[in-house]
GUVOZA-176437 format. One record per atom (N, C-alpha, C): residue in one letter; x negated, y, z negated. Coordinates in steps of 0.05 Angstrom, whole numbers, padded with zeros to 5 digits, always signed. Layout:
// GUVOZA-176437
AXYZ/...
***
This chain:
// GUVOZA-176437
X-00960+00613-00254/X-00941+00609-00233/X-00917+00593-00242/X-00919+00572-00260/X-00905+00557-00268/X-00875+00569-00280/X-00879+00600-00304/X-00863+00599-00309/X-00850+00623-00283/X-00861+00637-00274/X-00843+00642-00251/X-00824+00629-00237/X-00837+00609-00231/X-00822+00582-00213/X-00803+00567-00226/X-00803+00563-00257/X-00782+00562-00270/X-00756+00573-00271/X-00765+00602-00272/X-00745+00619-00285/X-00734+00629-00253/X-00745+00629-00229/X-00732+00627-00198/X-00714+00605-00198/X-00724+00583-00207/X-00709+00556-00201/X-00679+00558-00216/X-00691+00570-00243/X-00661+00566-00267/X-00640+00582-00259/X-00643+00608-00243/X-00631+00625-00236/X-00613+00617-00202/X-00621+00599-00196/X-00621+00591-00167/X-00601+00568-00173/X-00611+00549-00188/X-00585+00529-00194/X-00569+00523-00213/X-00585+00538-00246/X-00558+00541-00267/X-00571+00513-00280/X-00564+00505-00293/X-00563+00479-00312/X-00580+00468-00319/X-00589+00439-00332/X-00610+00430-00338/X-00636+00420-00317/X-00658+00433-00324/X-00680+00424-00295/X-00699+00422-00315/X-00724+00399-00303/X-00741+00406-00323/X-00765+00408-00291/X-00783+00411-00297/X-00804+00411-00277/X-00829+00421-00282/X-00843+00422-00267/X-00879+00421-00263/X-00895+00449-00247/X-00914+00444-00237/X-00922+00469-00233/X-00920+00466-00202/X-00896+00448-00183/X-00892+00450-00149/X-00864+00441-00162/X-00853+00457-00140/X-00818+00447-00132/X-00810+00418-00142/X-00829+00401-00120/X-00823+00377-00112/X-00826+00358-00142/X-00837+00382-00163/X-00846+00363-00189/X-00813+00356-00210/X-00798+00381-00200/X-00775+00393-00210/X-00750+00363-00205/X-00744+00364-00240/X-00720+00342-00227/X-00693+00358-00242/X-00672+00346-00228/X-00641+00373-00239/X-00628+00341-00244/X-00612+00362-00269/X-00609+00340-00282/X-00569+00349-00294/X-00559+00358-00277/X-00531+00365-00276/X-00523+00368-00245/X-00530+00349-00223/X-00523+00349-00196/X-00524+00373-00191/X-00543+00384-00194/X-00548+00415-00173/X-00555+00393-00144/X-00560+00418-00132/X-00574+00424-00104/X-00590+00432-00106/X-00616+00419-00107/X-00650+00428-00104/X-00644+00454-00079/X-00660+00477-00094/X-00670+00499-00071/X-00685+00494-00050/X-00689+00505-00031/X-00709+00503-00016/X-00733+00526-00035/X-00759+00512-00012/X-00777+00530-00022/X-00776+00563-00014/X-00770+00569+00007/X-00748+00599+00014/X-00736+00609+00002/X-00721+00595-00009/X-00706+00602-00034/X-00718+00609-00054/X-00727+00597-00056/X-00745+00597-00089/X-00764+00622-00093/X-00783+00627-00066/X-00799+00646-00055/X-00786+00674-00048/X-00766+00666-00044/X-00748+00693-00046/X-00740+00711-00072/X-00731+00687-00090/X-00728+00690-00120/X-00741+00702-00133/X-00769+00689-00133/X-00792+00698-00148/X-00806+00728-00131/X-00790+00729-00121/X-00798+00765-00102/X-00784+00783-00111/X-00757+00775-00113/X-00732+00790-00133/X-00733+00793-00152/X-00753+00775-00178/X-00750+00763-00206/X-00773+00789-00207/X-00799+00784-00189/X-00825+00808-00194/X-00821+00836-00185/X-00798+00842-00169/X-00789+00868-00168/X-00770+00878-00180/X-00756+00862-00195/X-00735+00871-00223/X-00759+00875-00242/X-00774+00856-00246/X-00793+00863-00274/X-00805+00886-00267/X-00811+00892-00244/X-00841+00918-00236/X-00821+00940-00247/X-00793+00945-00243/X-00781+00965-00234/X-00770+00978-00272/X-00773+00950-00285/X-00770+00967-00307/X-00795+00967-00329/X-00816+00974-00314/X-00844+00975-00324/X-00848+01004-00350/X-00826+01032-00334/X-00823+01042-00352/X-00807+01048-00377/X-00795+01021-00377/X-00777+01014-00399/X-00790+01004-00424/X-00814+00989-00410/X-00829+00975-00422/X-00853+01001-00438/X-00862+01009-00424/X-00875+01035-00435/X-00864+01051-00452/X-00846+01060-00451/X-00829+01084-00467/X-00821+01072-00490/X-00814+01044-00488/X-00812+01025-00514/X-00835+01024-00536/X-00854+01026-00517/X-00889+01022-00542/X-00885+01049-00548/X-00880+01081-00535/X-00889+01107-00540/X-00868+01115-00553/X-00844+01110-00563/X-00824+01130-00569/X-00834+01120-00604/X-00840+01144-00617/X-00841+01145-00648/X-00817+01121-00660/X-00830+01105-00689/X-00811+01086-00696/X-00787+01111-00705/X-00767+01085-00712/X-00735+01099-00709/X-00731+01111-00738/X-00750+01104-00757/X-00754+01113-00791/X-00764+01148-00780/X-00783+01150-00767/X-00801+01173-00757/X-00778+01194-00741/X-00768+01181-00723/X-00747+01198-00712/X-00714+01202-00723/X-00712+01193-00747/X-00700+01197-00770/X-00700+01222-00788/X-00729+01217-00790/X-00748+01232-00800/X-00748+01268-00788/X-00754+01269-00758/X-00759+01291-00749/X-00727+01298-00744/X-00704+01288-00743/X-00681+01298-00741/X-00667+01313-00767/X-00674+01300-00785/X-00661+01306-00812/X-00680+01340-00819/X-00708+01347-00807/X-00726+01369-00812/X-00710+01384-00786/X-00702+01370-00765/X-00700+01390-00749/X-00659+01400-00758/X-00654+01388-00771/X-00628+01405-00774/X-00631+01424-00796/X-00657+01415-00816/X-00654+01434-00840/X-00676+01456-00830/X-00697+01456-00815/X-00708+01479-00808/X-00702+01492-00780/X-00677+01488-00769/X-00662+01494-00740/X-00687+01488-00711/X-00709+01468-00717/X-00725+01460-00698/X-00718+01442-00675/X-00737+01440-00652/X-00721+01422-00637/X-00739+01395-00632/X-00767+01385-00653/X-00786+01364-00648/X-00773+01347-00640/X-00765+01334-00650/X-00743+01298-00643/X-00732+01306-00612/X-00721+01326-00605/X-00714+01329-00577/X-00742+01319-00554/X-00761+01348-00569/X-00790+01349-00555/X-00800+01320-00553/X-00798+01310-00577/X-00815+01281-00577/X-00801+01257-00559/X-00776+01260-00553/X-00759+01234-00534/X-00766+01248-00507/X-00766+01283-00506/X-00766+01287-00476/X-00794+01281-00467/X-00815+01286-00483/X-00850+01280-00472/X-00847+01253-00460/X-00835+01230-00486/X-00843+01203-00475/X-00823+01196-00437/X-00806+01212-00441/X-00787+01211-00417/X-00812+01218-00393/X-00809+01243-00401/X-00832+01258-00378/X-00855+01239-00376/X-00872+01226-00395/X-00894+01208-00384/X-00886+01183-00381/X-00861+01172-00365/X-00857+01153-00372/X-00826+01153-00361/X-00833+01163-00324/X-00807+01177-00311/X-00797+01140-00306/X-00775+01148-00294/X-00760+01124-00280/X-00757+01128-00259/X-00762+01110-00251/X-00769+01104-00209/X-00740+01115-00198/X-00746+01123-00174/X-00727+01126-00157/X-00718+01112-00142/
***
């Protein structure tokens, strides 16, 4: 929870904060304005629905062949007129759609 509540907080007031694992542990240390906890709880709703939403960013990153490999299948697919390297970026696409 901690670093959630961090990274809600840092985003909420900007500047130097150091803090603990409650609000109230949090001290700002460039005259911000402490958040409320609403605030904060809001934040960390926004911060976990930005992260959920690029979950398949995150996926397609582990599945897409390294960039030596797809190097690889481009340089075969221009000298044998194939289309793998296409096939292989559109599979990981297709398993690995982007939200609507």
């Amino acid at each position: 929870m901690r670093n959630r509540l961090f990274e809600a907080v840092k985003e909420l007031v900007g500047g130097q904060i150091t803090g603990g694992d409650d609000l109230s542990e949090y001290q700002f240390h460039d005259g911000q304005t402490p958040p409320t906890q609403a605030e904060v709880d809001a934040k960390i709703k926004e911060l976990e629905a930005e992260y959920n939403n690029k979950k398949y960013q995150r996926d397609r990153a582990t599945s897409y062949p390294s960039i030596q490999e797809q190097l690889d299948m481009q340089y075969w697919d221009a000298v044998n007129g194939t289309k793998k390297w296409q096939e292989a970026v559109a599979k990981v696409k297709t398993d690995n759609p982007k939200p609507e």
